[in-house]
N, C-alpha and C positions, 0 to 999 in steps of 0.2 A: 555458376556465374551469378553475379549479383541482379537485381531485378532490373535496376536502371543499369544501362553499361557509360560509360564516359571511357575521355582521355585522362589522363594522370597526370593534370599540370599545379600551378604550384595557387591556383585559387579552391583548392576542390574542397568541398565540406562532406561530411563521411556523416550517412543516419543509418543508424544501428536500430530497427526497429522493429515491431509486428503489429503494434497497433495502430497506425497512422492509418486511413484508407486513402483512393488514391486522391482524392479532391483537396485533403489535407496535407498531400505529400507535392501536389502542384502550388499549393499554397506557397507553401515550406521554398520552393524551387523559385518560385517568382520575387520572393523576398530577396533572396539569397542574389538570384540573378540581378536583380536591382539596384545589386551591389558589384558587379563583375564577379560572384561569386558562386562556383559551380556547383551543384549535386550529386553525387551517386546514392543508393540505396543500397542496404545487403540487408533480409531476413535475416532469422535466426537459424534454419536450416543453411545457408552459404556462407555466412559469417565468417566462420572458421576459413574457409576455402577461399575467402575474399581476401583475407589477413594479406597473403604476400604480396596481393597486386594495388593495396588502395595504401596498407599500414604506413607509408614511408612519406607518402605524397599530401597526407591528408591536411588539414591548417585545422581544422577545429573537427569535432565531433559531435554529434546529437545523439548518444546512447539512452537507448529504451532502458527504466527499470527494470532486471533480470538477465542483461545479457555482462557476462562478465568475463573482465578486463584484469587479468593480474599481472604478476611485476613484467615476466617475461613478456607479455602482449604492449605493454607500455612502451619496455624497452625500442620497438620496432617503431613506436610511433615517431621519429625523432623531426616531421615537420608540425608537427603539432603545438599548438600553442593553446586551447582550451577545449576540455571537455566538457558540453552544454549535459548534466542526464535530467533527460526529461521527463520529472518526475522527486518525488519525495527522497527515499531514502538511497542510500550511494554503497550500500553493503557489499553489491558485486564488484566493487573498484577497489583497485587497491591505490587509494588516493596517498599514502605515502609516498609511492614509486611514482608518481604522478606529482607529486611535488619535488621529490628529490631532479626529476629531470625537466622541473620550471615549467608545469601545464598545470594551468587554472583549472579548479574544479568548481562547478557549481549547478546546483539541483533550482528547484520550482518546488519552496514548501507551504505556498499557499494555495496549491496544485487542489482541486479536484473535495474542495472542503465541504460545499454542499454536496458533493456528489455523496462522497463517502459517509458523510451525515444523515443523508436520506438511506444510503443499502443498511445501513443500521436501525432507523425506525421499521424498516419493510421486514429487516429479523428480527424485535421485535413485536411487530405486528402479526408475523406472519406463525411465531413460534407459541406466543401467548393463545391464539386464536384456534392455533392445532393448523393451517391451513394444509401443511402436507398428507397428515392424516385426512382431513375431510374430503382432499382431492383422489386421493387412492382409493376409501370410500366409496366414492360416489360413482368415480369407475367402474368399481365392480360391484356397482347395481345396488350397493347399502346406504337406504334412505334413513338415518337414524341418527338425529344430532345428538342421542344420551351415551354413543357410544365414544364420543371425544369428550366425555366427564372422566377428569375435573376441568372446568375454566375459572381462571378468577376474574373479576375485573381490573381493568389494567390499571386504574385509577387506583390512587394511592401504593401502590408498589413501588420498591425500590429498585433505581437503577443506579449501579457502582459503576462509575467511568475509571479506568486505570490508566493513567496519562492525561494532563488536562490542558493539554496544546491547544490549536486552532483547530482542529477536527473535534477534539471530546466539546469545547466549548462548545461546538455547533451543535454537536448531539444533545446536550445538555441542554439548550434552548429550545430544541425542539422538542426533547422529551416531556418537559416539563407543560407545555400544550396538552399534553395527552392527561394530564394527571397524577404525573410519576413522581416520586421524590427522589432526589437526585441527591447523590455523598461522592467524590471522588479521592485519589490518590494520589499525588504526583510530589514526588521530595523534592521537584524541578522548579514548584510553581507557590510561591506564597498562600497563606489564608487568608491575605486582604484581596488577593487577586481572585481567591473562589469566592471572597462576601460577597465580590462586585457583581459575580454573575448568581447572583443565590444560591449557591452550591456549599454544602458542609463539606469540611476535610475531615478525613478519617486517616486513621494507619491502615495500611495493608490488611491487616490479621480482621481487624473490624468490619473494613468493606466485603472482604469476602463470606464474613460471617450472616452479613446481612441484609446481603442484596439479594431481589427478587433473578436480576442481570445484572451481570457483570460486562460489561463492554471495554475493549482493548484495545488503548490509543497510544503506542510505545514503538520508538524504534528497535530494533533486532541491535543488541550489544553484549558483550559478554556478559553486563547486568544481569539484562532481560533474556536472555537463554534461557527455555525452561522455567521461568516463569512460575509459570503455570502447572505446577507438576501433581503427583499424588496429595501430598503436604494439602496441597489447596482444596483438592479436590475435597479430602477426607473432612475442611473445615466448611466447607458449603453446606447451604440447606440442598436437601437431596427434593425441592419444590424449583431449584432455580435453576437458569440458562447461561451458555457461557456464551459469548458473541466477541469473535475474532475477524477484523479487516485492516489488521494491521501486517503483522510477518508469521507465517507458519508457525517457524521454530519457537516462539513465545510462549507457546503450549508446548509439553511432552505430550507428542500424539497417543504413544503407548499408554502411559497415563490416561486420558481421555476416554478412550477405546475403553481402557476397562472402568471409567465411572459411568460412563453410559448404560457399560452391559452388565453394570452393577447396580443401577437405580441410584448412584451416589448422586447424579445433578439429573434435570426433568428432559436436557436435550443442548443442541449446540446450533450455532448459526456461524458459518463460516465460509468465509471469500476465501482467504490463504491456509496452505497446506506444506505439512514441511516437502513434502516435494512435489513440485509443478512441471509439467500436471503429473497426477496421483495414479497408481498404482492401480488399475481397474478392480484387483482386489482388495482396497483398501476400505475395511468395513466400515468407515465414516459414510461413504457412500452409498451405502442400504441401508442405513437403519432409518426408522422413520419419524424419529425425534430429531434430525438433525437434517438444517436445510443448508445447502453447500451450493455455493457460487465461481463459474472458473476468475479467480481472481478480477471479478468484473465492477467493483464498488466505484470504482474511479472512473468508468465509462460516459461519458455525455457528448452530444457533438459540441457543446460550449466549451466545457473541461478541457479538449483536445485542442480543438483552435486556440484555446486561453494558452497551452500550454507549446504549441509550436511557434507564437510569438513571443513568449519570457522566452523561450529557449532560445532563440534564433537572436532574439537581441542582445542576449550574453553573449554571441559569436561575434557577433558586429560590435559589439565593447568592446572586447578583448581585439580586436585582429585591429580595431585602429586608436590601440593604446589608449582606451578608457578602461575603467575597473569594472568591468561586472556585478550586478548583483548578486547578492545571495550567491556568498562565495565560501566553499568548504574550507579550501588551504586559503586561510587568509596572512600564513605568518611569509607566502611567495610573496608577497608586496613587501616585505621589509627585508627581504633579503638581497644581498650585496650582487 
């Protein structure tokens, strides 16, 4: 059974979630209500189980980044008129079959920017500094700061942003605070756009040749698959850090795995893993150059509340025939 239970009448709004707590989830209920419009809740453990008693009834949907919806899950939605996902990227949807059956898709991509901007500086800080080492250390009673040599100072090293959206920009301001020199990559994004924020454009091959960090702000596309693979690896200084809080798969982990336990790069800092959660034997997880987050970079209770009112108000667009923002399928408005 799903957490909230309701009736299945024809106002109900469907949240697909695990991150919401409950204060944000009465939030969420009070907006809605305010509208004559209903809630039920399903985890991601019911989800599946929920499918045949909500799928048919539902008018809009607030899908968690991660739980995914493809053609045949669509198909069943058939009172549905928009899918709010709350959150950045939309990879677990299959937003074609979502358009072919006339439901609005639309994400929140100004979602969680300082958030994610800050778990970035903290892998940085925390990688350069050694802090996982010091902490284990210190545990086990080793008082001796020359045993985490080498340190550099962080000042004047280079940080490679890969991606230079609204998240790498933020990193990028705030790296530069600290003393870094900042070079990015993005085919997506002008070099008047990187003058503006004092950032060099580099190619690919270059950035990665000669960044102290490398930082990852790309979505997951058949581009970006793999990414990150041996190729890469083998062109890094074996001094520098890889730093992932974007999408797992953008890294070959196998690749990874063995530039770590090769001395090819110094360590990794990473929120996402190709699969969530990870494998308890997944040796990312022990080794002690590499600091790993449960996919938690986007956490704040600002971030979340920011993000269940964009979400909630694309719902209330769409169900009374306004256009929502920040809309994926935007070619459903021009069609007949």
């Amino acid at each position: 059974m799903s957490e909230e239970n309701s009736s299945t009448g024809g106002n109900m709004i469907w949240l697909l979630d695990d991150e919401f707590d409950s204060n944000q989830i009465d939030q969420i209920r009070k907006l809605l209500e305010n509208r004559g419009l209903e809630l039920v809740v399903s985890r991601s453990k019911v989800y599946r189980d929920d499918y045949p008693k909500y799928a048919a009834h539902a008018k809009g949907i607030l899908l968690q980044v991660g739980f995914q919806l493809g053609e045949e899950d669509i198909k069943g939605l058939t009172a549905c008129e928009i899918i709010a996902v709350t959150g950045i990227g939309v990879n677990d949807l299959d937003v074609n079959a979502a358009t072919q059956q006339g439901i609005m898709v639309t994400n929140v991509p100004d979602f969680c920017i300082e958030d994610v901007s800050d778990h970035v500086l903290a892998f940085i800080l925390g990688l350069n500094r050694k802090l996982s080492q010091c902490q284990a250390m210190t545990k086990d009673g080793r008082w001796q700061a020359i045993d985490i040599w080498p340190i550099r100072r962080l000042k004047n090293q280079v940080l490679g942003i890969v991606g230079f959206g609204k998240i790498g920009r933020a990193v990028a301001r705030k790296a530069k605070c600290f003393g870094l020199r900042v070079v990015a990559n993005d085919p997506y994004c002008s070099e008047s756009e990187m003058r503006k924020e004092k950032v060099a454009s580099v190619d690919f091959r270059d950035l990665v040749g000669s960044s102290d960090f490398i930082s990852l702000h790309v979505p997951l596309t058949d581009e970006t698959y793999h990414l990150i693979s041996t190729g890469v690896f083998d062109t890094m200084q074996n001094t520098a850090y890889l730093i992932n809080t974007c999408r797992g798969d953008v890294i070959d982990e196998s690749a990874l795995i063995d530039a770590l336990k090769n001395n090819k790069i110094a360590g990794a800092g990473l929120d996402v893993l190709s699969k969530e959660p990870p494998d308890p034997r997944n040796p990312l997880l022990n080794m002690p150059n590499v600091m790993v987050s449960p996919h938690s970079a986007f956490i704040s209770e600002e971030a979340l509340g920011e993000l269940a009112v964009i979400s909630t108000r694309a719902i209330f667009d769409t169900l009374n025939g306004k256009t929502p923002g920040n809309i994926i399928n935007p070619d459903l408005l021009t069609r007949d």
